[in-house]
C-alpha positions as CSV (number, residue, x, y, z in Angstrom):
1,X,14.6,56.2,32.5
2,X,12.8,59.9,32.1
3,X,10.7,59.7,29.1
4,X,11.1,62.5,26.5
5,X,8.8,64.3,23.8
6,X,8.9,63.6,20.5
7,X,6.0,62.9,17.8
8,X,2.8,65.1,18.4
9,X,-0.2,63.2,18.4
10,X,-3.9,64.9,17.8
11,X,-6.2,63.4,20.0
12,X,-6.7,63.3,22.5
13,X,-4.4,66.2,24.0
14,X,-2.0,66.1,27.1
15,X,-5.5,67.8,29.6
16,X,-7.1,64.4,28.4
17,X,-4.6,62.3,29.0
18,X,-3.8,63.0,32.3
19,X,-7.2,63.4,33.3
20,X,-7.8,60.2,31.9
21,X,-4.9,59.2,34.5
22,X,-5.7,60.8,37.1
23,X,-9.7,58.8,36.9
24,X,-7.9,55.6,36.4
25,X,-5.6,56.4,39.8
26,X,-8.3,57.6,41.9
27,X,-10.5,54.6,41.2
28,X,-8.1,52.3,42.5
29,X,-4.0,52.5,41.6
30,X,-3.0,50.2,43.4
31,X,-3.6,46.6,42.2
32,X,-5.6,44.2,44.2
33,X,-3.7,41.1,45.2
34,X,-4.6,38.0,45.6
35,X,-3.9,37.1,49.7
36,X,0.0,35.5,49.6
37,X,-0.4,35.3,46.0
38,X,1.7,36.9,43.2
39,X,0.1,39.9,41.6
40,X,0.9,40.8,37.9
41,X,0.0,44.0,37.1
42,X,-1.1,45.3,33.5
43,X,-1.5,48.5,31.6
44,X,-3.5,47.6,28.9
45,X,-7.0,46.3,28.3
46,X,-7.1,42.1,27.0
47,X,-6.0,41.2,23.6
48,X,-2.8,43.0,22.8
49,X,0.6,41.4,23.3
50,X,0.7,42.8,27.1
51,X,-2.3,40.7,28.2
52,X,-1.3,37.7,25.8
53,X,1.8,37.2,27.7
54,X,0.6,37.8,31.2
55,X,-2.1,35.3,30.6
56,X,0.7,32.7,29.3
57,X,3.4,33.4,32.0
58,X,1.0,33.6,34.7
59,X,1.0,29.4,35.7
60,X,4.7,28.7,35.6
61,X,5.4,31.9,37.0
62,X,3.2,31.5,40.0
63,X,4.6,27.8,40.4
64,X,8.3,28.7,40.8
65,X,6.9,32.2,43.6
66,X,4.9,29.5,45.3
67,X,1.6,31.4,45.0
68,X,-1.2,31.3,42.8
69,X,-0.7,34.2,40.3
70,X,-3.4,37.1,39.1
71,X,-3.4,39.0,36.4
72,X,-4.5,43.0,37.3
73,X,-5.7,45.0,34.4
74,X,-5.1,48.5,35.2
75,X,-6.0,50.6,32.0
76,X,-5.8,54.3,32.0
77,X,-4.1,56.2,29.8
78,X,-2.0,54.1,27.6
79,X,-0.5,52.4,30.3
80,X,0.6,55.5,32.3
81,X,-2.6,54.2,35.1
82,X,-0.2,50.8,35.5
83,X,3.1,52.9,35.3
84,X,2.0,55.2,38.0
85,X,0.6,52.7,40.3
86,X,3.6,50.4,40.4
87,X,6.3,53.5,40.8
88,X,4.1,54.4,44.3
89,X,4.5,50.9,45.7
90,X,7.1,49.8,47.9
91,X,8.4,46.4,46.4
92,X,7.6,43.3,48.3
93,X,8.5,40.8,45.6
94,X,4.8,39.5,45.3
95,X,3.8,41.8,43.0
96,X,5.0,42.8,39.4
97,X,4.8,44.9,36.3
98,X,4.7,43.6,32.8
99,X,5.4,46.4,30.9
100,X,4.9,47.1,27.1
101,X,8.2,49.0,25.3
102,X,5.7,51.6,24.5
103,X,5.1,52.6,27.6
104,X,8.6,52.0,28.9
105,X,10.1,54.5,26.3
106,X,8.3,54.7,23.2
107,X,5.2,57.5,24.3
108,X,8.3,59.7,25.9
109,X,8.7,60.2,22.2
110,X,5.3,59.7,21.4
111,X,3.5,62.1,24.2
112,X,4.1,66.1,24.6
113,X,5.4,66.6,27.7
114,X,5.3,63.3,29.1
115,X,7.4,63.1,32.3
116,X,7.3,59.9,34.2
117,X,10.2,58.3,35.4
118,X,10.4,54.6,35.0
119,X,13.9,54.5,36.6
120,X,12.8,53.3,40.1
121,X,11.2,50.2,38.5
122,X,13.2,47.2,38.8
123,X,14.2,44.8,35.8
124,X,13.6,41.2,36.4
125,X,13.8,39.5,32.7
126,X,12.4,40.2,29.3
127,X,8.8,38.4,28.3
128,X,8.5,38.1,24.8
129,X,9.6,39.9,21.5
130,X,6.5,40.0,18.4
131,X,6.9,42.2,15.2
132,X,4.1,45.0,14.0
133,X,1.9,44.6,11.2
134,X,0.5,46.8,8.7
135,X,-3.2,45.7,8.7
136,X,-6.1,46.8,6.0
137,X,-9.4,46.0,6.5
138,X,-10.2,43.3,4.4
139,X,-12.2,45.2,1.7
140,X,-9.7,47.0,1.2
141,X,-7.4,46.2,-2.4
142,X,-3.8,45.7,-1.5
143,X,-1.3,42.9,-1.0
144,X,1.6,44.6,0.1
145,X,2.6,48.3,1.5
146,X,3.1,49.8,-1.7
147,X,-0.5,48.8,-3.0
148,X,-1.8,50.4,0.5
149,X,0.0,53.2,0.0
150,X,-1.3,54.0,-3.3
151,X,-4.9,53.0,-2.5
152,X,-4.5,55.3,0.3
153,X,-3.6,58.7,-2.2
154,X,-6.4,57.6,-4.0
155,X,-9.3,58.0,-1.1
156,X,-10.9,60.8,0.2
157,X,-9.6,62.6,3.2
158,X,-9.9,62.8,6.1
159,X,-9.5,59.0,6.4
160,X,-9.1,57.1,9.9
161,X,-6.8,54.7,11.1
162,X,-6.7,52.3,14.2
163,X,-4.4,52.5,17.2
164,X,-4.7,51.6,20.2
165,X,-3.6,55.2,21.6
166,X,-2.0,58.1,20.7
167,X,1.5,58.6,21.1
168,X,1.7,54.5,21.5
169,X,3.6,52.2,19.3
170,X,1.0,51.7,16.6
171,X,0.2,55.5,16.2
172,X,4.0,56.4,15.7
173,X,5.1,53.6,13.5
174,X,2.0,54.7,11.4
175,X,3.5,58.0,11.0
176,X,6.9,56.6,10.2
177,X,5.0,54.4,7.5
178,X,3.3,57.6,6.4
179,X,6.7,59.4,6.2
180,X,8.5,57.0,3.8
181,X,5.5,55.9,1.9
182,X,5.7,59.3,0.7
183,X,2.1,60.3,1.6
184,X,1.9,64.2,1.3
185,X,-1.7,64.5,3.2
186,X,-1.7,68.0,5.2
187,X,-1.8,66.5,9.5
188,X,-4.8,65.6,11.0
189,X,-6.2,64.5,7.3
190,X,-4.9,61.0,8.4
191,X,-6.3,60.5,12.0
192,X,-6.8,58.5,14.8
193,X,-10.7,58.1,15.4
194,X,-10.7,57.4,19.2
195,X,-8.6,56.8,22.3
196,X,-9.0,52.8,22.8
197,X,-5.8,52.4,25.5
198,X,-5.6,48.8,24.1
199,X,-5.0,46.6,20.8
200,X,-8.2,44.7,21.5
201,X,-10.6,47.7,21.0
202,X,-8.5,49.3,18.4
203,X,-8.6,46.3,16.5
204,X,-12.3,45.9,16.8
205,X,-12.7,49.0,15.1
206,X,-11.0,48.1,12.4
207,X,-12.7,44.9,12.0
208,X,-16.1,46.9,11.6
209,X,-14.4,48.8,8.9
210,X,-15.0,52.4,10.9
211,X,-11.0,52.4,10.5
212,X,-9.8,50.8,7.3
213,X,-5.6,50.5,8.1
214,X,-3.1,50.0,11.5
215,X,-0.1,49.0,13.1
216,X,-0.7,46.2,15.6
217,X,1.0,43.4,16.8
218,X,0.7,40.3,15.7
219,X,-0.1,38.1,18.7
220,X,-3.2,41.0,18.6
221,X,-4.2,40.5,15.0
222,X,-2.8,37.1,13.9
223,X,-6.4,35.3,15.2
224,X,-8.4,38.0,13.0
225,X,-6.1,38.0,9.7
226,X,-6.4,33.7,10.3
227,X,-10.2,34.5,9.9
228,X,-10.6,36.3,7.0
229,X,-11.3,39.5,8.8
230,X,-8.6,41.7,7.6
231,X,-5.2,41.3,5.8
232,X,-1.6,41.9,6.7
233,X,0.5,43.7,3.8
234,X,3.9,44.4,5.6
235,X,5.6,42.8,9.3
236,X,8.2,44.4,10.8
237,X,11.3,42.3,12.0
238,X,14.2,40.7,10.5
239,X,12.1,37.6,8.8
240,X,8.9,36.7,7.8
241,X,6.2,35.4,10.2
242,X,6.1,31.2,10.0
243,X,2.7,32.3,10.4
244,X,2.1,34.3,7.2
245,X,4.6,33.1,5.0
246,X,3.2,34.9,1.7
247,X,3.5,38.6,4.0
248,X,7.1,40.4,3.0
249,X,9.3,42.5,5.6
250,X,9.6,46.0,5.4
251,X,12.8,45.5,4.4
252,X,12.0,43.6,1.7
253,X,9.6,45.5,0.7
254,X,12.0,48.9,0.4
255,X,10.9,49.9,4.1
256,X,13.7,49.5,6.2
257,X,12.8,52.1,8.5
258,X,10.3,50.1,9.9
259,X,12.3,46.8,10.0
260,X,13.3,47.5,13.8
261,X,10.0,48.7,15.3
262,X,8.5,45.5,17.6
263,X,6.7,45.2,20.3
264,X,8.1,43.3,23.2
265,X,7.4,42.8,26.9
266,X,9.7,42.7,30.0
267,X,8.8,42.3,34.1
268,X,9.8,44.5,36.7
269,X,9.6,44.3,40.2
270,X,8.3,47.1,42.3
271,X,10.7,49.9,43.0
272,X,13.1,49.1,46.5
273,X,12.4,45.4,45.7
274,X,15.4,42.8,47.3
275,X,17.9,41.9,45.1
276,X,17.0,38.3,46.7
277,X,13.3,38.5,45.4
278,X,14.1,40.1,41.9
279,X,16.7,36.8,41.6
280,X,13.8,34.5,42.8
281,X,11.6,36.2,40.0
282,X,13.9,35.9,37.4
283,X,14.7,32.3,38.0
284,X,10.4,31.5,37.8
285,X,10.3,33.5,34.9
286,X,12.5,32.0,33.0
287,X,11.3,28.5,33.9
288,X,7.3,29.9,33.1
289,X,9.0,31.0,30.0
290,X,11.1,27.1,29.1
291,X,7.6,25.2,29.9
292,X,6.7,24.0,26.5
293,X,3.1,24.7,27.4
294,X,4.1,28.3,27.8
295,X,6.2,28.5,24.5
296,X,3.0,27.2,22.6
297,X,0.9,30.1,23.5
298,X,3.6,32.6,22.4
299,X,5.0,30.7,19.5
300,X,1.4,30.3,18.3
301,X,0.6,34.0,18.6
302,X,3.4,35.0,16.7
303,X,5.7,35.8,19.5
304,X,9.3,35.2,20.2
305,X,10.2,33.8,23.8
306,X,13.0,35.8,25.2
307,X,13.9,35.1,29.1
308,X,17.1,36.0,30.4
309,X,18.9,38.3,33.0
310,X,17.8,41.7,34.9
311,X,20.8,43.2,32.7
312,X,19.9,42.1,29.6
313,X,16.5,43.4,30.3
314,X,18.2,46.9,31.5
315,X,19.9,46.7,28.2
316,X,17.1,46.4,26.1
317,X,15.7,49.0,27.1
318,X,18.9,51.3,26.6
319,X,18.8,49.9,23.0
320,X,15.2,50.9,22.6
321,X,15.9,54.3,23.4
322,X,18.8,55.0,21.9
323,X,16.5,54.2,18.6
324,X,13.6,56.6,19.5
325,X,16.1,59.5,20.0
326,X,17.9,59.1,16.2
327,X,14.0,58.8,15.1
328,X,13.0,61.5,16.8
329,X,16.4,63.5,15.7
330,X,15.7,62.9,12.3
331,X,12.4,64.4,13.0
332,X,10.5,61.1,11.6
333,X,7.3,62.5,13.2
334,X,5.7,65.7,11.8
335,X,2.7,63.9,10.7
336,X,0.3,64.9,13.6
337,X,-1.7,62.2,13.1
């Protein structure tokens, strides 16, 4: 699908992003693969949901393709590094994509003139399905979104918050939060600090208090909030997390804007891939994803297992879009944040 433009973020602009790409392609865009093994190819840097899943689906998977699978991390701009690579490859049903719903259509709403065209990429089966969380640094004083939000009038701006990238998930679903929390900050006096191009470094930021508030997922953030190192307030989703119990839904918490926005995974095969090897894919998929050893890791993170059919997979993605466009429509995003 071509990706559109929607929510404007600050920093850092389109030139750095795509120079940022293009560095990430010319140091090696295609991912290494393992000799007749199966390569799974990520956009994102460890310890966001992306990674998480890879790491979990990798055994099974490789079990029912016959080959010993590797995960690739290929960072670089959000994802786009990953995106790009696997669109130049011819498929050969050894190597795959697990891709993140923010780079499969949420950053064409997320990203100014952002024109990559994910069409050619192949669906194979949806991964797994987790909900976002509003996190807060643990110092800070609030138990649920409307205590953030009111702390939050009461600081002094500018004031930074964690994502893992602009124009990503996290970045826009903070400016939706923003929006309906009815924060009237002038833009940019809410900010991103950096450009991380991954949960894990994001997060670490905000566990270091240089950013006190974020969207993440919660297979990213579950381990930290289990620590004591920072504190959930809101999840999106239709029910609370088994996990944190005591943390209401946006929609229960007057929010239910945010109730839909998750983050979820799905693999694709290489564009011109057989319809014979995407059908071999999706049946060790969804085996990987029935092993109760796989299940654990997901479950455990926070995660939902999903599994299924290439269409399903297609339609999900439809669905996804079609909800970015009436956001972006309703012109959800003029915080440039």
């Amino acid at each position: 699908m071509t990706q559109r433009a929607g929510c404007s973020p600050s920093r850092p602009g389109r030139r750095a992003l795509l120079a940022g790409l293009g560095a990430a392609l010319a140091t090696g865009a295609a991912p290494a693969r393992a000799a007749a093994g199966i390569t799974l190819l990520s956009g994102f840097r460890p310890g966001g949901l992306t990674d998480i899943a890879a790491q979990a689906i990798a055994p099974g998977f490789g079990r029912g393709m016959g080959g010993a699978t590797t995960v690739a991390h290929r960072p670089g701009s959000n994802g786009d590094a990953a995106l790009m690579a696997a669109l130049g490859q011819s498929g050969d049903g050894r190597t795959f994509l697990l891709a993140h719903n923010a780079q499969m259509v949420v950053q064409g709403f997320g990203q100014p003139n952002r024109t990559i065209d994910t069409q050619p990429l192949m669906p194979v089966a949806a991964v797994a399905e987790a909900p976002l969380l509003l996190v807060a640094h643990r110092d800070v004083p609030a138990r649920d979104a409307e205590e953030l939000a009111a702390w939050l009038r009461r600081q002094p701006l500018p004031l930074v918050y964690a994502a893992a990238s602009p124009g990503g998930l996290g970045h826009c679903a903070f400016q939706l939060w923003l929006r309906h929390a009815g924060h009237t900050a002038a833009p940019r006096q809410i900010h991103m600090r950096t450009y991380h191009d991954g949960a894990g470094p994001a997060l670490a930021e905000l566990l270091r208090g240089e950013a006190k508030l974020g969207f993440f997922s919660a297979p990213a953030v579950l381990p930290a909030i289990a620590a004591g190192q920072a504190q959930a307030v809101l999840a999106t989703g239709a029910k609370r997390l088994a996990a944190l119990p005591t943390v209401a839904t946006a929609a229960e918490q007057g929010l239910p804007e945010l109730a839909p926005l998750t983050a979820w995974t799905g693999l694709f095969a290489m564009p011109r891939t057989p319809d014979a090897a995407i059908a071999r894919a999706n049946t060790a998929l969804n085996a990987a994803l029935a092993e109760p050893a796989t299940r654990q890791v997901l479950e455990a993170r926070g995660a939902t297992v999903l599994g299924g059919t290439a269409a399903a997979l297609k339609q999900r993605l439809g669905a996804e879009e079609a909800r970015w466009v009436a956001l972006s429509e309703a012109q959800e995003f003029d915080v440039d944040g």
